[in-house]
C-alpha positions in Angstrom: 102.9 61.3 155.5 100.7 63.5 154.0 98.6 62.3 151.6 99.0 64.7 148.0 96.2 63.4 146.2 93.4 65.9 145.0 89.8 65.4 146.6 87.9 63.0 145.0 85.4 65.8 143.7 88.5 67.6 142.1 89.8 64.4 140.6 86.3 63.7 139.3 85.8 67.4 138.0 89.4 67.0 135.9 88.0 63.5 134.7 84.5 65.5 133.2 86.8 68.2 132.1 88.9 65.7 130.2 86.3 63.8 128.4 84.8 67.0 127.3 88.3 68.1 125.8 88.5 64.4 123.9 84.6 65.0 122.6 85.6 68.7 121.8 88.6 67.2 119.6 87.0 64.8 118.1 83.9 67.2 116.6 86.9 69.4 115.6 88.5 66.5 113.6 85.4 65.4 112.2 84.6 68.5 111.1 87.9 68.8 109.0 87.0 65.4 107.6 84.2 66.6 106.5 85.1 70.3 105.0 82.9 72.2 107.5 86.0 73.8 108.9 88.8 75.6 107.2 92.1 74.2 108.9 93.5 77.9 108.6 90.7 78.8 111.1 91.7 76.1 113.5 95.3 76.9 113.0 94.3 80.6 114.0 92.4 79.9 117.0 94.6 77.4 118.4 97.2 79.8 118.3 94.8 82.2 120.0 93.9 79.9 122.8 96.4 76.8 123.6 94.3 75.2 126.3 91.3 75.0 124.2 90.4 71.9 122.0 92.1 73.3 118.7 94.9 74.6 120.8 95.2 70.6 122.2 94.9 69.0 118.8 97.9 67.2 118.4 99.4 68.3 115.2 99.4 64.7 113.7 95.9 64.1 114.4 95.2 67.7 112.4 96.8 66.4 109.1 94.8 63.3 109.3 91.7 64.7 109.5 92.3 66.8 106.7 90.5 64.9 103.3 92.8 62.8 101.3 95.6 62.9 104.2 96.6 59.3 104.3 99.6 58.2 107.2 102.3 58.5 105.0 101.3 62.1 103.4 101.0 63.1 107.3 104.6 61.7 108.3 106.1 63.8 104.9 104.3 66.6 105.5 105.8 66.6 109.6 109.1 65.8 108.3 109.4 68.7 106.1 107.4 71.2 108.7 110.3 70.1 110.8 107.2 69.9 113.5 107.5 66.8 116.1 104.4 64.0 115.5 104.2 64.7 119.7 103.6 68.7 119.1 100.1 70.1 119.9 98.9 72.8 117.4 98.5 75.5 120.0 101.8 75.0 121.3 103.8 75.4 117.5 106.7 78.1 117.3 106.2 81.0 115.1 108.2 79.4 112.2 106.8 76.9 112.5 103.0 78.4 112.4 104.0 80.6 109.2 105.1 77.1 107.5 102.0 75.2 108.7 100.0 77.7 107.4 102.1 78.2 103.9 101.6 74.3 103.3 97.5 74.6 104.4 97.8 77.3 101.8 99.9 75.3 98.6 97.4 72.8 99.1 94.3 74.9 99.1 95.9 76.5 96.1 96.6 72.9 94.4 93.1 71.9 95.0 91.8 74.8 93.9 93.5 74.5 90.6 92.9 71.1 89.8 88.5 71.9 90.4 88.6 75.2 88.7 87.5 77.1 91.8 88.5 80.8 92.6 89.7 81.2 96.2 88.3 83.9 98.8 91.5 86.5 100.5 90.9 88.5 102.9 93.2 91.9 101.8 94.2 94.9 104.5 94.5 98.0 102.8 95.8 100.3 105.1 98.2 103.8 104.9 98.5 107.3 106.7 95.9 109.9 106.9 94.9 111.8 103.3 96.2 109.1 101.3 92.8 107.8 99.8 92.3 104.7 101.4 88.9 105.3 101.1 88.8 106.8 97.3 90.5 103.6 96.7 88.0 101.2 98.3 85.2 103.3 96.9 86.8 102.4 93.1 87.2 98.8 94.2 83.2 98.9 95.2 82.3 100.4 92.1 84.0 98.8 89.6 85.0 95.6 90.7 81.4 93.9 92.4 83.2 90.3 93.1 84.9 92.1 95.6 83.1 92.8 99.2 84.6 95.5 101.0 83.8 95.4 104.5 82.1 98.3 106.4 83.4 99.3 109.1 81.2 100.7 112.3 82.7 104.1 113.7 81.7 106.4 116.3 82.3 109.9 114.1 79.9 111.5 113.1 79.1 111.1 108.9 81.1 113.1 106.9 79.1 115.4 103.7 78.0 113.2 101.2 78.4 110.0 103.5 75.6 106.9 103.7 75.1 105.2 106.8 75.5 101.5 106.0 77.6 102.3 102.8 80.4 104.1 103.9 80.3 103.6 107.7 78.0 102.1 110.3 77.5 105.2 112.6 77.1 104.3 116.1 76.8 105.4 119.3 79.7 105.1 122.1 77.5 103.0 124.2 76.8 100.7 120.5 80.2 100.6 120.0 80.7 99.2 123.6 78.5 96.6 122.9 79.8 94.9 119.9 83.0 95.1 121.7 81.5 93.4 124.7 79.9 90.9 122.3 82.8 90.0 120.3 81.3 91.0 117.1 84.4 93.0 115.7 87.2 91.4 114.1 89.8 94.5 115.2 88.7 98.3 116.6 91.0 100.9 117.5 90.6 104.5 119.0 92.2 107.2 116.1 93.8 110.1 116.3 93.0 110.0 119.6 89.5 110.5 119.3 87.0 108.5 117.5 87.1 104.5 117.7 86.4 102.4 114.5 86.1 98.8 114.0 85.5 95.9 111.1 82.1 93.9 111.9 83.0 90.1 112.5 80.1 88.2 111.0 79.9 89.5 107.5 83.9 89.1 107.0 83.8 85.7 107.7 80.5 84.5 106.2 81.8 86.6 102.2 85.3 84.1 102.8 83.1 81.2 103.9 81.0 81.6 100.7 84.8 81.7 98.9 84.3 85.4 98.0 87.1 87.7 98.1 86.7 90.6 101.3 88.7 94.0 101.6 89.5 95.7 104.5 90.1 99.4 104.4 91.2 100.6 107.7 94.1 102.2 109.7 97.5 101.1 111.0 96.5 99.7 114.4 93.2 97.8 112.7 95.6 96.0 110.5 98.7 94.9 113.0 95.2 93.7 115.0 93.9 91.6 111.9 97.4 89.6 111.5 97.5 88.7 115.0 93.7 88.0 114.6 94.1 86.0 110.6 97.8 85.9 110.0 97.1 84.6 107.0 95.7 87.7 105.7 97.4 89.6 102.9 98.3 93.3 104.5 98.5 96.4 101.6 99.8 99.6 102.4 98.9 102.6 100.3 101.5 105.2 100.6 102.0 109.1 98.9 103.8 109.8 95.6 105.4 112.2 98.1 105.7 113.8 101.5 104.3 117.1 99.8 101.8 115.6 98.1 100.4 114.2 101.0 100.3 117.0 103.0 98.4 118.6 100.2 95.8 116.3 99.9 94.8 116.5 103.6 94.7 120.4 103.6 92.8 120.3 100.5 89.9 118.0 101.9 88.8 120.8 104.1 87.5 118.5 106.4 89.5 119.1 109.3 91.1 122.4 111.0 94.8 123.9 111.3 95.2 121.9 114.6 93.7 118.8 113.8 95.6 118.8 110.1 98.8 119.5 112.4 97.9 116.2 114.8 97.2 114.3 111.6 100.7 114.8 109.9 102.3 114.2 113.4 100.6 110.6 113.0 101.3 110.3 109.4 104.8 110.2 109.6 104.9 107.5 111.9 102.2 105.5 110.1 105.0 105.8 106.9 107.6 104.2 109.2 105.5 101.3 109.9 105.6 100.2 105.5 107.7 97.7 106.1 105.4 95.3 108.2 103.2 94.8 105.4 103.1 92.6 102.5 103.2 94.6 99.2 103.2 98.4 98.6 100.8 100.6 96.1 101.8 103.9 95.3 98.8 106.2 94.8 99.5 108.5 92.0 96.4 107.6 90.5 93.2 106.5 92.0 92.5 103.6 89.1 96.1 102.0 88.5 96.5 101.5 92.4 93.1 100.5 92.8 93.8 97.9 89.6 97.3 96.8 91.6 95.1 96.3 95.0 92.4 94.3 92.7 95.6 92.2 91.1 96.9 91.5 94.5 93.9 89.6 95.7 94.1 87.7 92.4 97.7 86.7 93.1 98.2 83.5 94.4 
């Protein structure tokens, strides 16, 4: 009879391999314990990747190494998850991830409360072309400072009256490529068919680290990537007082021609059927109020 057992090098390889998973764990957990992680970030990437340590964390062993998570807080909380003591965290069902996450976020909100501390969200503002995305953001910079809004790198050229490092980070194709290659972008997408733009990593998650507040102006595709990326981010969408007023705030920008207006407003339309996978909607009849409604939305909790 043949014999089915791996070679002893394979069953020794599976045996490092396994002990490095338990050490992996066990950092994570202790980092919990110890608040140098945010459970929502563990949460995120162990729905990310399943086979890696977060992903193998059983979900039991999560809420205990959360602070002030006793056994019998643990069993409560599983019970009312309706989430199995056996169940890892990387293998959770949707509905059960978005209730996971809402209870991370009731108790985040109930310590928060009780020690006087603001919390950091991370806000999407995004809309079709011409509808002032960026005259909104640029109100928000201005005149609310508490608020970082992220810059995003883009390989356009700069715009009259645009400031390298301000309003964009203009880069090269081949630049571009690398921060791609280097995982330094949180979400980048190719627009209108032509230029590519993309939200820098590293300074949207050391502002939320530091428990500041961070918005993200950016387009359709850049936002349905950041929920699959953070679903627990808070997605805006900016929409026109009207069909017609949209279509004559992009003709009177002057920054594009007839045909590239006309491509525009064929992508415009469908970016207006897509309002109802995000969170809360602004009307922009005026640049201030819906900039103050944006501004009161990140405040909501």
């Amino acid at each position: 009879m043949a014999d089915r057992r791996p070679p002893e090098v394979d069953r020794a390889a599976a045996s490092r391999r396994a002990v490095e998973m338990r050490r992996a764990r066990a950092a994570l957990k202790s980092a919990l314990k110890a608040g140098r992680l945010d459970p929502r970030q563990l949460v995120d990437a162990a729905l990310g990747d399943p086979g890696s340590p977060a992903g193998s964390l059983r979900v039991t062993d999560f809420l205990l190494s959360l602070p002030a998570m006793g056994q019998t807080k643990a069993d409560q909380a599983l019970d009312e998850l309706g989430i199995s003591w056996r169940k890892r965290v990387g293998g959770l069902g949707a509905v059960q991830a978005v209730r996971l996450r809402a209870f991370l976020e009731a108790r985040d909100a109930r310590r928060a409360a009780r020690l006087g501390i603001r919390r950091s969200r991370l806000v999407v503002l995004a809309g079709p072309t011409a509808v002032g995305k960026g005259t909104v953001a640029g109100y928000i910079r201005r005149n609310h400072p508490d608020v970082l809004l992220s810059v995003s790198a883009t390989t356009r050229e700069p715009r009259p009256g645009e400031v390298d490092g301000v309003d964009y980070y203009f880069v090269s194709d081949a630049e571009f490529d690398r921060m791609i290659r280097d995982g330094e972008l949180l979400e980048w997408a190719t627009v209108h068919g032509a230029h590519r733009y993309g939200t820098p990593r590293k300074p949207v998650e050391d502002a939320l680290a530091a428990g500041r507040s961070v918005l993200l102006e950016i387009d359709l595709q850049g936002a349905r990537s950041v929920r699959r990326a953070m679903p627990g981010a808070l997605l805006v969408f900016l929409a026109p007082p009207s069909w017609d007023e949209l279509v004559r705030r992009l003709t009177k920008r002057g920054t594009e021609d007839p045909v590239e207006q006309g491509r525009r407003l064929e992508t415009a339309k469908v970016e207006l059927a897509a309002e109802g996978e995000f969170d809360h909607v602004v009307v922009n009849r005026d640049v201030g109020e819906a900039a103050q409604q944006v501004v009161d939305l990140m405040d909501a909790r």
